[in-house]
N, C-alpha and C positions, 0 to 999 in steps of 0.2 A: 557033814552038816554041823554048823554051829548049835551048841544046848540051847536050850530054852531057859536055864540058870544062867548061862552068859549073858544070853540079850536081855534079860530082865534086869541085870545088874549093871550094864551098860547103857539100859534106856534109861535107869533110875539115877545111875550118875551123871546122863548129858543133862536130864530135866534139872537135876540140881545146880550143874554148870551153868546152863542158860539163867536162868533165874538169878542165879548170885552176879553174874555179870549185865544184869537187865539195870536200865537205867534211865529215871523221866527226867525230861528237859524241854521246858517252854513247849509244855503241854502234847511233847512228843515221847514213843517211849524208842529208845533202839536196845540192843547189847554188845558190850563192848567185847573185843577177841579178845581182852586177858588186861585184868583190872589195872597191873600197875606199870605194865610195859606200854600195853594198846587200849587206853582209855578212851577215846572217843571213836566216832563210828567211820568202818570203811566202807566202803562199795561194795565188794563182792564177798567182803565175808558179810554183809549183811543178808546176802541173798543166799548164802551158806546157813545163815541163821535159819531163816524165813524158809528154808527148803525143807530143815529137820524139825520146826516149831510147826510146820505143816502135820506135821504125824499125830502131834498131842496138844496142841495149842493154837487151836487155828486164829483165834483173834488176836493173840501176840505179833503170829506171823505177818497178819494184814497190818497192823500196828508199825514193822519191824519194814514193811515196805514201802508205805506211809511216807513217813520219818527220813527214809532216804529218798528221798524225791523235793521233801519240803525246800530246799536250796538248792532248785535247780536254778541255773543260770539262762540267759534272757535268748540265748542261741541254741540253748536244749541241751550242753552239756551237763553233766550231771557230776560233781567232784568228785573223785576218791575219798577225802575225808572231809567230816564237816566236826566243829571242835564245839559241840553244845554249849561245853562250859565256859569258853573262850579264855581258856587256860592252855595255848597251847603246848607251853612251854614246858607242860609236862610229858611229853613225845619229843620233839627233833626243833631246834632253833630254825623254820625256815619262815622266811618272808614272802608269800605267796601273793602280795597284793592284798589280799583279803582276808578283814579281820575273823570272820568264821567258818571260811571253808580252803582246801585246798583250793589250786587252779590247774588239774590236770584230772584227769580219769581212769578209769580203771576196767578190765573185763567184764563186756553187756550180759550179765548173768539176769537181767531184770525178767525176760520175759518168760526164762526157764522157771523161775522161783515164782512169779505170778503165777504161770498157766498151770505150775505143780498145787498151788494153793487151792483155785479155782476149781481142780478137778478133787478136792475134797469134800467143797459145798456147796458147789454151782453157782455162786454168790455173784449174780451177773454185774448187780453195784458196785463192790470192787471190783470187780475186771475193768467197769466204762472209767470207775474212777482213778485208775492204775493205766488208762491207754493212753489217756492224751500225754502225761509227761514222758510213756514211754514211745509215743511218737516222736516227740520232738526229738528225744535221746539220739535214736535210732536213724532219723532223720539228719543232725549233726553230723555220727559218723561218718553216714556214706557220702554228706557235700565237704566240709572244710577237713573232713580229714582224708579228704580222696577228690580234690580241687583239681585234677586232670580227667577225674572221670576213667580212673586205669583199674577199677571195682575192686582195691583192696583198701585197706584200715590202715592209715599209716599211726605211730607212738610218736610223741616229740618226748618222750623220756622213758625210762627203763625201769622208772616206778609204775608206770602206766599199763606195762605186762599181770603186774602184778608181783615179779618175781626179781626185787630190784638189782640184784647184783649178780645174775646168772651170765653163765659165759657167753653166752649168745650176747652181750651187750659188747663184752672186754673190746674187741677191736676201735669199737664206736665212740666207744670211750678212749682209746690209745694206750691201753692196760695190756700188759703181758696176762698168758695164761694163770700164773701164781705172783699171786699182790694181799697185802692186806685188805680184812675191811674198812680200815681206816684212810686206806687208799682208794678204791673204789666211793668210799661217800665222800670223800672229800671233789672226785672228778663229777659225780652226780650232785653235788652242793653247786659247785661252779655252772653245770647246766641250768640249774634251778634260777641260779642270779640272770645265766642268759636269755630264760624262761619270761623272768619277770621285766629285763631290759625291752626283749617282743610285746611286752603287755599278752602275752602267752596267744601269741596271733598265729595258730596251727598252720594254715596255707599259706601263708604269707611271709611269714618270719622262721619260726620255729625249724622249718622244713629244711634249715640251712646249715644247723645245727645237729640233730638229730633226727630222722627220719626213718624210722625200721618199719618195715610192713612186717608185722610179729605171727607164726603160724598159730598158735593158742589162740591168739586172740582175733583174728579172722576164722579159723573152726569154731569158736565159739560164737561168733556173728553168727557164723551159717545157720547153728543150730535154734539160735536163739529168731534168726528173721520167719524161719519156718514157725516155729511157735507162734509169731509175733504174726501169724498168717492167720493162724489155728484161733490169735485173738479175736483179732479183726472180724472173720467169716462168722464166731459167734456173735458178735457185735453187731450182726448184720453189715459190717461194712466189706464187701464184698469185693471193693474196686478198690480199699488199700491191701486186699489180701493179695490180687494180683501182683501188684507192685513190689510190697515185700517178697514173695518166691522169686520174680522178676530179680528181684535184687539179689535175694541168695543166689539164684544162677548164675549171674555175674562173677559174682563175688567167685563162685565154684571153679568156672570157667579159668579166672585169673587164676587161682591158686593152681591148680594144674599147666597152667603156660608160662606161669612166671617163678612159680617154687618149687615146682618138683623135676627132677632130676634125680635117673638111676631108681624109681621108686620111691624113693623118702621127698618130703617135703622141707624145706627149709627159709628158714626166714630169711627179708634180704632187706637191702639196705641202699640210697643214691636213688636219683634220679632213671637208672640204666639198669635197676634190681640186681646189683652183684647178690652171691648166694650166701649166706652166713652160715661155713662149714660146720659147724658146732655140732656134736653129736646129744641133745640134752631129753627129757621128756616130750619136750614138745614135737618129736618123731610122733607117739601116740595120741597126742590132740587131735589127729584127723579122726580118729575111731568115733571120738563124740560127735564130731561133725560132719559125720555118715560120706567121706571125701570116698575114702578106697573102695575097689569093688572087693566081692570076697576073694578071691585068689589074692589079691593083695594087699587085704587084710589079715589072709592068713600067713604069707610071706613077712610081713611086719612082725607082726607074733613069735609065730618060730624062729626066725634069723635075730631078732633082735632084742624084744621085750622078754622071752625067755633063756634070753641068751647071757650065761652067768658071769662070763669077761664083758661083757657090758652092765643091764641092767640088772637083770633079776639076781642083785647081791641075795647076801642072807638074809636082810632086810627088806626084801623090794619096796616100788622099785625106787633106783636111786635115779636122783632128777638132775645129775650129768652120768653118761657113762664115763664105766673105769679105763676108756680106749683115750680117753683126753686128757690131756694135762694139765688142766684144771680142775679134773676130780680133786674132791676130797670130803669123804664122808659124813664129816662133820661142821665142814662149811657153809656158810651160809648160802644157801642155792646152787652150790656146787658140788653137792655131791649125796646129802642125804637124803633122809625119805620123807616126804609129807601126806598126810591122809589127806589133803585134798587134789594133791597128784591121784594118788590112788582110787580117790574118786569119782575124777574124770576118766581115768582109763577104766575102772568097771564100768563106769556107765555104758562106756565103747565095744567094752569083749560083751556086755549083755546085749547092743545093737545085732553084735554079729553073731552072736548062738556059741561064745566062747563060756559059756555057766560053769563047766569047772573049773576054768580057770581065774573069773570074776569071783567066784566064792572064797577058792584060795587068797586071793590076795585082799578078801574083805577080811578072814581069816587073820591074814597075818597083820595087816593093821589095826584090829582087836586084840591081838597078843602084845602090842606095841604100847597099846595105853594101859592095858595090864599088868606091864612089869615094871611102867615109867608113870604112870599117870596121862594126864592132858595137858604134851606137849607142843610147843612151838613146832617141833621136827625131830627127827631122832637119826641114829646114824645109821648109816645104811650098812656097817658094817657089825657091830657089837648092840643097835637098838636102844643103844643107852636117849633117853631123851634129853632134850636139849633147849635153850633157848626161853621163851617164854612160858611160866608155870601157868596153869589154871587155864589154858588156850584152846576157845571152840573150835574151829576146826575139828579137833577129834570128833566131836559130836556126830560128822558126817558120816560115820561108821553106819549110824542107825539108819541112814535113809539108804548106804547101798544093801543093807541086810534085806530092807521091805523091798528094794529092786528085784533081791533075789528068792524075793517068796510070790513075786506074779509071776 
């Protein structure tokens, strides 16, 4: 069991994190992942926000979801980053078309972090006032990014995973296993230009280019359309709840006919779905999006996610295994550990009655900001932190600890 001196002094350092990285702009409030690296707001760590602000600040959190929906675009896409300040040039020189927001997206974390909010205060006002943009959201996905009607999420970029330069990208990118990151941004800069030459036209253009149908971020569809059901039906609408399960089905369906093979699920890529052999975390994204039965949820577990020449380093887990040759511990997505890895996969082993093993590994990512602070990522080998100082993310510890006290 974790103390009760640990969690106390870890809820009282994410509330401090949150707050110091809280920030009002044209009369919205969000919080930035890490003040001087990642100043303005993304997508899915805002819903990372809004998930732990749920625990001790519930009108932050509504605030914190708010805010990310205010620039939604006119076809329901909702951008990765929006630049409040319209300074972007404090992040990364890209020309996105648009002077304050990105023009691509990011993991549909929305309707997890609402229905998580909702179930703290019944607040049925937020929910009606939080469905409509996340219909249209939800709605975009499944037409202009799945324009064949083959029920999966296609990415027109690798920032769009969330996880921009993870090996699952390298081939699509035409990157050997081991490249700099100076190489890698430089091949996802040039997509960005090809981004903006499509006028970022996903079915049309884009799909010619880059095309991954990504396993994370279709399980995380799945789990988010079932919420997105669980809205609705409170909603009284009853006949978009159909539709959304209708649609996770699909979506469930493909992902079993088109990406799994041998057991493991894997993401793919072209017109003809080749398989993108990659061995990386997103093996365990189907746990949150309740894919596997249990015999083959437990076969995933023990053969792989405990399996210490793969995942479960001294640090777990690491988000490539060490069977690739693009591990590397301390890489940028290739090889170290992130707590919001680790907090999609507890959420999964708590789906499936794995509790001691969800503990442990909430466990050892609480040992990770305790010896490093709140980091970016750490290595998956020595836990040294890494990357971005002052970086929410960690904060997520607190919501899988409350996971593991219902």
């Amino acid at each position: 069991m974790i103390s009760s001196d640990r969690i106390e002094k870890i809820t009282k350092a994410s509330i401090d994190l949150l707050k110091k990285n809280r920030r009002q702009a044209d009369g919205f409030c969000y919080t930035a992942p890490a003040l001087e690296s990642y100043p303005h707001q993304w997508l899915w760590d805002s819903c990372f926000h809004a998930i732990v602000l749920s625990h001790f600040d519930i009108s932050i959190a509504k605030a914190e979801m708010k805010s990310l929906v205010a620039e939604q675009f006119d076809n329901g896409m909702i951008p990765h980053m929006i630049y409040w300040e319209g300074v972007k040039e404090t992040f990364v020189h890209i020309d996105w078309g648009k002077d304050k927001t990105s023009s691509i997206t990011q993991p549909p974390m929305l309707a997890y972090a609402v229905w998580q909010i909702f179930n703290q205060d019944k607040d049925a006002e937020f929910l009606e006032s939080m469905y409509r943009p996340m219909y249209h959201f939800y709605r975009y996905l499944l037409s202009e990014r799945d324009p064949r009607q083959n029920h999966l999420v296609g990415l027109i970029n690798p920032d769009e995973s969330g996880e921009d330069n993870s090996p699952r990208f390298d081939k699509l990118l035409d990157l050997p296993p081991r490249h700099s990151l100076a190489e890698n941004t430089r091949r996802r800069f040039e997509l960005f230009d090809k981004n903006k030459g499509c006028k970022f036209d996903a079915p049309f253009c884009m799909k010619n280019f880059f095309w991954v149908k990504d396993v994370p971020f279709n399980a995380i569809m799945v789990r988010n359309l079932e919420l997105l059901a669980l809205i609705a039906e409170t909603l009284g609408n009853n006949e978009d709840a159909l539709i959304w399960r209708e649609e996770k089905d699909l979506i469930v369906k493909a992902m079993a006919e088109r990406m799994k093979e041998d057991g493991l699920y894997w993401s793919t890529y072209g017109p003809d779905y080749k398989k993108i052999k990659v061995m990386t975390w997103a093996i365990f994204s189907v746990l949150f999006g309740g894919l596997p039965d249990k015999d083959e949820a437990d076969k995933l577990v023990e053969e792989h996610l405990l399996n210490p020449a793969e995942f479960f380093t001294t640090y777990p887990i690491s988000s490539t295994s060490q069977t690739e040759a693009a591990y590397d511990p301390e890489g940028f997505w290739r090889g170290p550990t992130w707590i919001s890895i680790n907090w999609f996969v507890v959420q999964g082993l708590c789906d499936y009655g794995f509790y001691d093993l969800a503990e442990e590994l909430t466990d050892k990512s609480l040992a990770l900001i305790e010896g490093s602070g709140f980091r970016e990522y750490f290595s998956s080998k020595t836990g040294q932190g890494l990357g971005a100082r002052d970086f929410t993310w960690g904060t997520l510890v607190i919501d899988m600890i409350e996971r593991l006290r219902e």
